[in-house]
N, C-alpha and C positions, 0 to 999 in steps of 0.2 A: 471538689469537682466543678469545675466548667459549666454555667447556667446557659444550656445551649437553647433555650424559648420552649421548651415543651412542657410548661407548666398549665394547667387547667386552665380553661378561658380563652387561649394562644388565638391570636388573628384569624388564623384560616381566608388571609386573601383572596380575591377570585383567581390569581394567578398561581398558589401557591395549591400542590395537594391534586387530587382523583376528579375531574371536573363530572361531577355527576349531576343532576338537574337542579340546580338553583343548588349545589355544594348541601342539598340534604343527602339524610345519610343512605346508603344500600342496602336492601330487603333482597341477599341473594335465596332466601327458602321462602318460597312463596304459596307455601302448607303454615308457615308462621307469620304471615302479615300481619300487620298492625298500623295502623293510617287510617286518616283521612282523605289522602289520597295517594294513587299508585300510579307510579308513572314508568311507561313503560315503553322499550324505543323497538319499533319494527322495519330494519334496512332492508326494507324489501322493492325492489325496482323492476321485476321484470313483466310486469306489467304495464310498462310502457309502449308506448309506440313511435315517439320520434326522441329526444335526448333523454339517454337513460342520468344516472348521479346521486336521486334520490337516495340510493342506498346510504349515503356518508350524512345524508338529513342529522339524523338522532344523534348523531356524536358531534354536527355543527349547532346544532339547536342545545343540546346540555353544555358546551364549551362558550359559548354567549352568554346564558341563563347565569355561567358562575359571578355575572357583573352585576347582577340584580340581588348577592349571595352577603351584602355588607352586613352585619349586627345579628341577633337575634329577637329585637322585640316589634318585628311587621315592618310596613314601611306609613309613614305617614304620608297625606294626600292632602296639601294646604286647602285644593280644587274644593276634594268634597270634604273637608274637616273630617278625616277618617281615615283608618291605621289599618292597613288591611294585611293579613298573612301574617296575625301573631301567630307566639309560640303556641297557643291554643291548638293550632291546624296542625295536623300531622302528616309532613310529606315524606314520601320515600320513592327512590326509585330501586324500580324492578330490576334494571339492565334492559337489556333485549332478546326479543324473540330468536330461537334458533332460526338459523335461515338456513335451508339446506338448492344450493344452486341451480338454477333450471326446474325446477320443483314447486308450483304452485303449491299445487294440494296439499303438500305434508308443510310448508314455511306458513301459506293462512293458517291449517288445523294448529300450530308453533302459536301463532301470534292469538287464534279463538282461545287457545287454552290460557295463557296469560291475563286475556280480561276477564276469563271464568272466573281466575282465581283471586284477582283485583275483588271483583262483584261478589264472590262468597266470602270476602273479610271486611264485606261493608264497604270498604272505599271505594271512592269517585275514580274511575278509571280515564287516565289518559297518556293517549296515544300519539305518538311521535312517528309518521313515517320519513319514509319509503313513500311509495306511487299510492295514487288515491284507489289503487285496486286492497288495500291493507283494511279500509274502511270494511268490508266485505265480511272478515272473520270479525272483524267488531261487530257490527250488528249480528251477526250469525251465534254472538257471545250471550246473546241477551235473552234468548227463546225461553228462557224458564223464569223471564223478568215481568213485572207488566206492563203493559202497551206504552208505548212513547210515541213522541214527533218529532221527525227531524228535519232541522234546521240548516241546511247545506250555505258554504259564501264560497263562491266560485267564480270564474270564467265558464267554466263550462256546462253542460247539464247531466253529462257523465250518465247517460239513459238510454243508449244502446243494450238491445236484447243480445244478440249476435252480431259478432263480425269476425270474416275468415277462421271459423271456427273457437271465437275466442267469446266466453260470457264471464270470465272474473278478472280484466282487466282493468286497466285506471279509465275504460270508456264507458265500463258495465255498474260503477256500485250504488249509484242509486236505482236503478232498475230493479239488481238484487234485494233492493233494499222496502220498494213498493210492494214487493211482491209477499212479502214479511207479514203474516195476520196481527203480529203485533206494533207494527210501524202502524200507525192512523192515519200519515198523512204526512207530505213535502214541503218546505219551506227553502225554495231554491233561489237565492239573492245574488245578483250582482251577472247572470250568465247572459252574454254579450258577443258580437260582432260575428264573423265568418266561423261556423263551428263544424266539426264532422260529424255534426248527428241531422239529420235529415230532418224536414219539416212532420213527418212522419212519427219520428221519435217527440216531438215535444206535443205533440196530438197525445200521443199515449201515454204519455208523461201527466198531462191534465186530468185523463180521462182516469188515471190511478190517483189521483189525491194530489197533484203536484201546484202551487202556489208557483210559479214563473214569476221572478221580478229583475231586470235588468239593473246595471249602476243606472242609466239616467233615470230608471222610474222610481228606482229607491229616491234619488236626490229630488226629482220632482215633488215625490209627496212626503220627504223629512223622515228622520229618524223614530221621531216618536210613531207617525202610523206605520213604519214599515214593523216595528214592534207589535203592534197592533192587529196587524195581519197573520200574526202566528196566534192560536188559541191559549187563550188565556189560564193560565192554572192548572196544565198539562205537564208533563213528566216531556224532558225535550231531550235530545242527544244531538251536539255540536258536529257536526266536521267542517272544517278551515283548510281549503287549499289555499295555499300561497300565494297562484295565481290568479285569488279572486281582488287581490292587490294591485294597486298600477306596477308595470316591471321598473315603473321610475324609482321604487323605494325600495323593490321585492324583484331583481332581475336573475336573480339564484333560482330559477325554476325550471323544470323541465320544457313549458310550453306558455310562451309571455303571452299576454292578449293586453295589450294600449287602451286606454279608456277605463282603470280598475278604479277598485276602492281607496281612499285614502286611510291613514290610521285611525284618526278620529272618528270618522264616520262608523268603522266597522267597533271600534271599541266601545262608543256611544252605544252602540246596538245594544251588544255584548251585556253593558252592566244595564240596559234594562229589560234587558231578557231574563237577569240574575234575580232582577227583584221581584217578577213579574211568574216565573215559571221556576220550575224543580229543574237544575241540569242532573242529566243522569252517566251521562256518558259523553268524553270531547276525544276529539283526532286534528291533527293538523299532520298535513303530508305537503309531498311535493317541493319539500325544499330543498336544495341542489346546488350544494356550494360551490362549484367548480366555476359556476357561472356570473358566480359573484367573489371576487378577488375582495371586494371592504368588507367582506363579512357581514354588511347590510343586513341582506334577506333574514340568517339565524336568527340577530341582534331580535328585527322585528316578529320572527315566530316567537322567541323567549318571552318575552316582552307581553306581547299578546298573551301568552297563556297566561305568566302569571301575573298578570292585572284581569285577567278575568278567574284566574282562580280565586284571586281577593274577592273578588265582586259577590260570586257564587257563597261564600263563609261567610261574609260583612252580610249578605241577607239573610243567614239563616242564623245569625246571634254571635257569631265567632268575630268578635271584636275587642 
């Protein structure tokens, strides 16, 4: 017989095969998880307000990820002499949340229930959207967790109570999120330039625990103190809009804002927040392929996560 390559060990290219998140393998029952971490994609978009697209996020972000997918033993980092994402770590992805269309209510409760079920098998949950209104049923995941801070990098401040009748859109979830008795407290970096939230909203944004820090005040006072500004030795939960990026690297997103983050500066953060603090929970939303033809935007959501998921295991022993 014909030795067609499906013998034990076989390549598994990034191009070849199920592009699922970084080509680990799929946890479709998720009453049997088993991970490290669970990864889990929520296309949900209609919580937007001006270009919808989000939805197709999670399946551009797991089809980039399979380029980071070469070998099995981590990847090494000349930088910091360090091998981060061995076989040790155990990823799986979930799939995605059911999305039932025009349907807030029942698509968040789809996506709250997926990180219940991530956080009741132990693993680190993350999340792939859809519109930053997805962050909403994440933290809403966590009410039987204990207290966190979260850590927002954004364009915007996403701290609208109401508008036109709407409180769980991509303008609302950090609002939602203050209002949380187990949220302690906001760590909002990089929100900038002409935004829809009224001077109004970032008054109440402070007055609830909210840290305000712009790109230029992050770069004025360096990465290490803007690290320093989140409390030290807390339970912290990530969200990562895309847009808190320049749209020069990251133009795949529903809503650009000129003046963002660069890679470095936000992944610098990243791995000293990993050494520094417990991550307990990540989301990165708002990526929007349609508006990026090089596949850019994805490449840099992938990319970003998992050099920070190394970071997160490289400090807690997983090396």
């Amino acid at each position: 017989m014909a030795d067609h390559g499906y013998e034990a060990g076989r390549l598994n290219l990034p191009f070849v095969g199920i592009a699922t998140f970084g080509k680990n393998d799929i946890c479709a029952d998720w009453d049997n998880l088993k991970a490290d971490v669970a990864v889990l994609g929520a296309p949900f978009d209609f919580g937007t307000q001006f270009r919808a697209g989000a939805r197709f996020g999670p399946r551009a972000i797991r089809e980039a990820s399979t380029l980071f997918s070469f070998g099995h033993a981590g990847a090494y980092d000349h930088e910091d002499d360090a091998t981060y994402l061995p076989e040790s770590v155990k990823i799986v992805d979930m799939g995605d949340a059911d999305i039932i269309h025009t349907n807030t209510e029942k698509s968040h409760a789809n996506i709250e229930l997926g990180v219940r079920k991530a956080l009741a098998a132990g693993a680190l949950p993350v999340v792939m959207g859809g519109d930053h209104s997805v962050n909403i049923p994440c933290i809403n995941a966590f009410s039987d967790e204990k207290p966190f801070h979260l850590v927002q990098i954004d364009a915007h401040l996403d701290f609208v109570d109401e508008r036109h009748g709407v409180r769980n859109g991509h303008g609302n979830p950090m609002r939602r999120a203050a209002e949380k008795d187990y949220v302690t407290g906001l760590s909002q970096f990089g929100i900038r330039n002409v935004s829809s939230t009224a001077k109004e909203g970032y008054e109440a944004a402070r007055a609830m625990g909210s840290d305000i820090q712009s790109v230029r005040q992050f770069r004025a006072q360096g990465v290490k103190k803007m690290i320093e500004r989140v409390p030290e030795g807390v339970r912290v939960y990530v969200t990562i809009d895309i847009d808190g990026f320049d749209p020069s690297i990251a133009p795949g997103t529903g809503t650009p804002s000129h003046g963002g983050f660069v890679y470095y500066e936000v992944l610098e953060f990243l791995q000293g927040l990993a050494k520094r603090n417990t991550i307990v929970g990540i989301d990165l939303v708002e990526v929007a392929p349609e508006y990026d033809h090089t596949g850019s935007t994805a490449t840099l959501a992938a990319q970003v996560l998992l050099n920070f998921l190394g970071f997160i295991f490289h400090a807690h022993g997983h090396r």
